[in-house]
MDTraj code that builds the backbone (N, CA, C; nanometers):
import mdtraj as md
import numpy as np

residues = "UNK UNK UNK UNK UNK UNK UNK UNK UNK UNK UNK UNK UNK UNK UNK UNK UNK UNK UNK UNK UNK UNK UNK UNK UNK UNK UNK UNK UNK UNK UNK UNK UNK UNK UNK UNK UNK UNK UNK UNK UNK UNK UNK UNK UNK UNK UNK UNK UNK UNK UNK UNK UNK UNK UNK UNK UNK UNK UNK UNK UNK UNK UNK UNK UNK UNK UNK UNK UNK UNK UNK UNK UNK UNK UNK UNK UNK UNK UNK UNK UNK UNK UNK UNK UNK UNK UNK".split()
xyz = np.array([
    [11.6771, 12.4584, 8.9945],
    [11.5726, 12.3749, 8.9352],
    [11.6175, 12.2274, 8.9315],
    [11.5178, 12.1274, 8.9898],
    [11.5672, 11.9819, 8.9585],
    [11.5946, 11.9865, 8.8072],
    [11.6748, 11.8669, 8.8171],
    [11.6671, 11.7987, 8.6082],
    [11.6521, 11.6263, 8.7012],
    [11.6114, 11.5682, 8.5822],
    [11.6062, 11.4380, 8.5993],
    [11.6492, 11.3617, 8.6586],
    [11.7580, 11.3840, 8.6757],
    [11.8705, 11.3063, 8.8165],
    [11.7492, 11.2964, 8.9613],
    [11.7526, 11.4544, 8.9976],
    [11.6900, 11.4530, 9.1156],
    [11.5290, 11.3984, 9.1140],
    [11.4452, 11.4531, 9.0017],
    [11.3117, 11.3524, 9.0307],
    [11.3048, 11.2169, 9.0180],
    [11.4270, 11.1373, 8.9849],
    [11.4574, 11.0081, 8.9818],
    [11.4902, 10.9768, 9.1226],
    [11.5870, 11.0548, 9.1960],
    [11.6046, 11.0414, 9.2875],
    [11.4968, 11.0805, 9.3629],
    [11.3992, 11.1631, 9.3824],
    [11.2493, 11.1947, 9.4860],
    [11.1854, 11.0793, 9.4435],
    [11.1678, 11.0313, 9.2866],
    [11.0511, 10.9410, 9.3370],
    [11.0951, 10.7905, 9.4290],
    [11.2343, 10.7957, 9.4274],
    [11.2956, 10.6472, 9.4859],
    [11.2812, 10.6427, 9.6705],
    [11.2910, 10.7896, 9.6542],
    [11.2986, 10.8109, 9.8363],
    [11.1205, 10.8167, 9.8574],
    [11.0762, 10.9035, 9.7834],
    [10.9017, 10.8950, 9.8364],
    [10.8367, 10.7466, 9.8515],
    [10.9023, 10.7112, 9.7510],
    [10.8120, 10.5452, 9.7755],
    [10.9605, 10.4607, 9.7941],
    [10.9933, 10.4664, 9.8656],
    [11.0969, 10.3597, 9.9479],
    [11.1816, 10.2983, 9.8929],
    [11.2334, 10.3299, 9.7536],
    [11.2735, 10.2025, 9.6815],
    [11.4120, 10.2416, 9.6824],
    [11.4719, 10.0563, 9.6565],
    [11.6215, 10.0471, 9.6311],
    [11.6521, 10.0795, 9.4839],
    [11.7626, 10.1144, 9.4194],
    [11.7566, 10.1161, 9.2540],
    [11.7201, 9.9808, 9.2328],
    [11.7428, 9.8638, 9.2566],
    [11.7088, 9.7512, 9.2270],
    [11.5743, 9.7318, 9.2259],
    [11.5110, 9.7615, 9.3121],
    [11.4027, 9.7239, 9.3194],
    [11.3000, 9.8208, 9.1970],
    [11.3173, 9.9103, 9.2303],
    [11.2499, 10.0157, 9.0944],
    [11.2851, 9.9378, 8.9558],
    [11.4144, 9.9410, 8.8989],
    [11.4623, 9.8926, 8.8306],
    [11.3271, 9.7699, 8.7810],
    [11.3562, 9.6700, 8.8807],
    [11.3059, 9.5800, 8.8632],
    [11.1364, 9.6126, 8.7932],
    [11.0031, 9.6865, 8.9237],
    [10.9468, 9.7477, 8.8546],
    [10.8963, 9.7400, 8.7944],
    [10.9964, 9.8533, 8.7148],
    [10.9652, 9.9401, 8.5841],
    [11.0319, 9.8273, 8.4465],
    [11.0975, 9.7187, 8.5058],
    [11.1605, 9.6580, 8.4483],
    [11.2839, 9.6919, 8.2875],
    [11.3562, 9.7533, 8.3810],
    [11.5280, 9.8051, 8.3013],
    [11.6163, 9.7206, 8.4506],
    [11.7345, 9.7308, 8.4143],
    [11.8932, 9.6962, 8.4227],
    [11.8797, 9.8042, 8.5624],
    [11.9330, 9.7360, 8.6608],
    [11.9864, 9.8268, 8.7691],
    [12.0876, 9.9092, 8.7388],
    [12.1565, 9.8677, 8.6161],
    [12.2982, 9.9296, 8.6049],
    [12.2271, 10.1449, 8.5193],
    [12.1346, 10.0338, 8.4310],
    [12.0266, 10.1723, 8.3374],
    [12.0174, 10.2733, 8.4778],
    [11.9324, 10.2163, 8.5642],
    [11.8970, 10.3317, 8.6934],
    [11.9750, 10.3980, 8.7401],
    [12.1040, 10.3577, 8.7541],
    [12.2554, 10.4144, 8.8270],
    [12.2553, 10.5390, 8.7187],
    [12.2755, 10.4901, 8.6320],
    [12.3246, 10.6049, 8.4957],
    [12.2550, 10.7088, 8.4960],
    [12.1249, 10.6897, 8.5239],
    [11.9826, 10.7920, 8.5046],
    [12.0294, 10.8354, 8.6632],
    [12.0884, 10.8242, 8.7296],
    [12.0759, 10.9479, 8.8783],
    [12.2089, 10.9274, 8.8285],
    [12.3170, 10.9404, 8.8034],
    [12.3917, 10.9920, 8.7949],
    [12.3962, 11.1421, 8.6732],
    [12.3923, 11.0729, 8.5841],
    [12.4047, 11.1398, 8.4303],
    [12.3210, 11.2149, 8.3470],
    [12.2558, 11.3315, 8.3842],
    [12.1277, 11.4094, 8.3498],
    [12.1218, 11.4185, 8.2059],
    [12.2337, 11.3802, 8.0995],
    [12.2446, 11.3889, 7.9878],
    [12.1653, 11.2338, 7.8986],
    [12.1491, 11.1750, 8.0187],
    [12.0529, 11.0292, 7.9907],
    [11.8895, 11.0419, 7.9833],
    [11.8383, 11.0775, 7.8890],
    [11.7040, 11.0972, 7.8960],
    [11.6315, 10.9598, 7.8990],
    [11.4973, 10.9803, 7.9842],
    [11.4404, 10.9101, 8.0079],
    [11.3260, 10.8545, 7.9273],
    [11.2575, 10.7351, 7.8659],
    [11.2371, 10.7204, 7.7218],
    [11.0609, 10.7716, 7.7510],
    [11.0101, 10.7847, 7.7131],
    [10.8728, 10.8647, 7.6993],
    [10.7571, 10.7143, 7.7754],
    [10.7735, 10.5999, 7.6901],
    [10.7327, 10.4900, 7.7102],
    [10.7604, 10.4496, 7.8821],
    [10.8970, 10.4793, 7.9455],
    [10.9685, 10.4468, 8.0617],
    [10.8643, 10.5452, 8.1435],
    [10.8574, 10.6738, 8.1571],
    [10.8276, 10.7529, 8.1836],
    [10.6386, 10.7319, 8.1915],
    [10.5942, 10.6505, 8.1550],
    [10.4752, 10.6466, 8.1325],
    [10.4241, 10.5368, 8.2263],
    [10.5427, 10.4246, 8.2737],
    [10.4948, 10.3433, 8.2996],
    [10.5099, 10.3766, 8.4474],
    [10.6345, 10.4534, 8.5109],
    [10.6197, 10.5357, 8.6162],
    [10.5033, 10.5934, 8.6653],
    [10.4390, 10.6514, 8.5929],
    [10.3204, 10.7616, 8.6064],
    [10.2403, 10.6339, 8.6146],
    [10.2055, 10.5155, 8.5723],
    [10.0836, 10.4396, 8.6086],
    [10.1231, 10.3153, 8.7423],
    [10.2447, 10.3113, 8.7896],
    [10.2918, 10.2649, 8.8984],
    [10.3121, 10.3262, 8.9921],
    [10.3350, 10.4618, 8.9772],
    [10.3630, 10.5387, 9.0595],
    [10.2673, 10.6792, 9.0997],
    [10.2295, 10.6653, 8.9988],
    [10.1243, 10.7996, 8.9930],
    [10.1708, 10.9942, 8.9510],
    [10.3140, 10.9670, 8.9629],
    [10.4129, 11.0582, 8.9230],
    [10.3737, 11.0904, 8.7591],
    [10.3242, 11.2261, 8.7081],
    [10.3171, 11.2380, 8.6002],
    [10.4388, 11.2717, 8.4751],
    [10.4105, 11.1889, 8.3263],
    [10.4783, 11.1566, 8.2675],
    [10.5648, 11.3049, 8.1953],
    [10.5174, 11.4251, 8.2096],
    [10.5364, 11.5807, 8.2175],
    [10.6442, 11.6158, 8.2910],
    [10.6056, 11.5608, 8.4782],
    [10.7105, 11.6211, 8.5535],
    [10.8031, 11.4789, 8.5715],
    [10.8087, 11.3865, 8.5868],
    [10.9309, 11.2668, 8.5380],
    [11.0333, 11.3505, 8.4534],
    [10.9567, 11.3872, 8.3319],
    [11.0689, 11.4143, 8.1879],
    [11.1489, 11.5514, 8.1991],
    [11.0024, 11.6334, 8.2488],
    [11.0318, 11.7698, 8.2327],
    [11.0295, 11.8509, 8.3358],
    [11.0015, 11.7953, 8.4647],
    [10.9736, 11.8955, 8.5800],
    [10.8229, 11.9629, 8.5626],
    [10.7462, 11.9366, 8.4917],
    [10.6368, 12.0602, 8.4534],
    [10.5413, 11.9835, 8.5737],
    [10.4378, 12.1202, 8.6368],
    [10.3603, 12.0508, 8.7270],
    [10.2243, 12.0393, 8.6529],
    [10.1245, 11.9352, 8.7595],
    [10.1619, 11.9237, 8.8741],
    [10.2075, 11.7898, 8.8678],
    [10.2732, 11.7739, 8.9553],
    [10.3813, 11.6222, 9.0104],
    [10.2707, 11.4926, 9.0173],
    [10.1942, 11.4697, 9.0475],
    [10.0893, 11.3881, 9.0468],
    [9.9714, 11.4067, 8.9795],
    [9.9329, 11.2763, 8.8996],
    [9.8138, 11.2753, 8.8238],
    [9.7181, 11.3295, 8.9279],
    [9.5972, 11.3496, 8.8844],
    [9.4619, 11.4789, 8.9627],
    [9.4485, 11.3908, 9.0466],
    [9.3907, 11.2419, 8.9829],
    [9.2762, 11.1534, 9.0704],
    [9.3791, 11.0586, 9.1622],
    [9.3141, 10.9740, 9.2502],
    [9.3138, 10.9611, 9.3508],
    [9.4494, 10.7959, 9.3414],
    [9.5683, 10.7821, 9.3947],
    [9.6177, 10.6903, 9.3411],
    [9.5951, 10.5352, 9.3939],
    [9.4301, 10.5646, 9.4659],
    [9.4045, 10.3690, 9.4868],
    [9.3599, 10.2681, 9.3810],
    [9.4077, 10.1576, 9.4414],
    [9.4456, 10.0751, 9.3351],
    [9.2856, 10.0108, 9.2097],
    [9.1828, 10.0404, 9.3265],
    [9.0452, 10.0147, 9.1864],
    [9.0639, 10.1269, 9.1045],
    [8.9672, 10.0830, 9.0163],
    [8.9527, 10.1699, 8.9509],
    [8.8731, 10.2968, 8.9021],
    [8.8624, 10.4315, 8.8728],
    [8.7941, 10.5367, 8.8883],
    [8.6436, 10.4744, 8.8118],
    [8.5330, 10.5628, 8.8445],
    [8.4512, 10.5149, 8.7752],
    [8.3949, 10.5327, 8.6251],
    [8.4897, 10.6131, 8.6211],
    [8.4959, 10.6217, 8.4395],
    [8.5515, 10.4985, 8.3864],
    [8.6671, 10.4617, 8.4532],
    [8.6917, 10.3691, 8.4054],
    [8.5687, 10.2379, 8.4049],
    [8.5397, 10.2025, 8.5456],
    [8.4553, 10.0963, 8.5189],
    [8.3494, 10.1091, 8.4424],
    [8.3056, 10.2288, 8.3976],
    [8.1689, 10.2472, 8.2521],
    [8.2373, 10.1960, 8.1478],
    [8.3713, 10.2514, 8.1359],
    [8.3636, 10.2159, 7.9356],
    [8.3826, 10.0650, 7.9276],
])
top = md.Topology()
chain = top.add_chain()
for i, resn in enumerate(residues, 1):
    res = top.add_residue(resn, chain, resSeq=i)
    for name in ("N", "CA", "C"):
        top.add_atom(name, md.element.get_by_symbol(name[0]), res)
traj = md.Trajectory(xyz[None], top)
């Protein structure tokens, strides 16, 4: 079973990124990102994890916990759904 290390590490390879550049981002410390793929005992903060899921589309469930599914339902282009544009 992944733990956190490795979906840190899938989402960096799926979308291309250097730790720096994620880092940047999500805006934490390149040094924070190293620690988090190294050190599975480093949990990832709920807030961090959230902001992933709206940059990335990676849900804030399987980031933390592995739980599926791996991606929010709807569709990840950048307008917006049309629920959104009603309220």
């Amino acid at each position: 079973m992944m733990n956190q290390c490795d979906r840190i590490k899938l989402i960096l390879q799926e979308n291309h990124l250097k730790q720096k550049e994620f880092a940047a981002e999500i805006g934490v410390t390149e040094s924070y990102i190293s620690k988090l793929l190294k050190d599975p005992s480093i949990r990832l903060s709920q807030s961090l994890a959230t902001l992933i899921e709206e940059k990335y589309g990676y849900t804030t469930d399987w980031t933390l916990h592995g739980t599926e599914p791996k991606f929010k339902q709807f569709s990840k282009n950048k307008t917006l759904s049309e629920l959104h544009q009603k309220a």
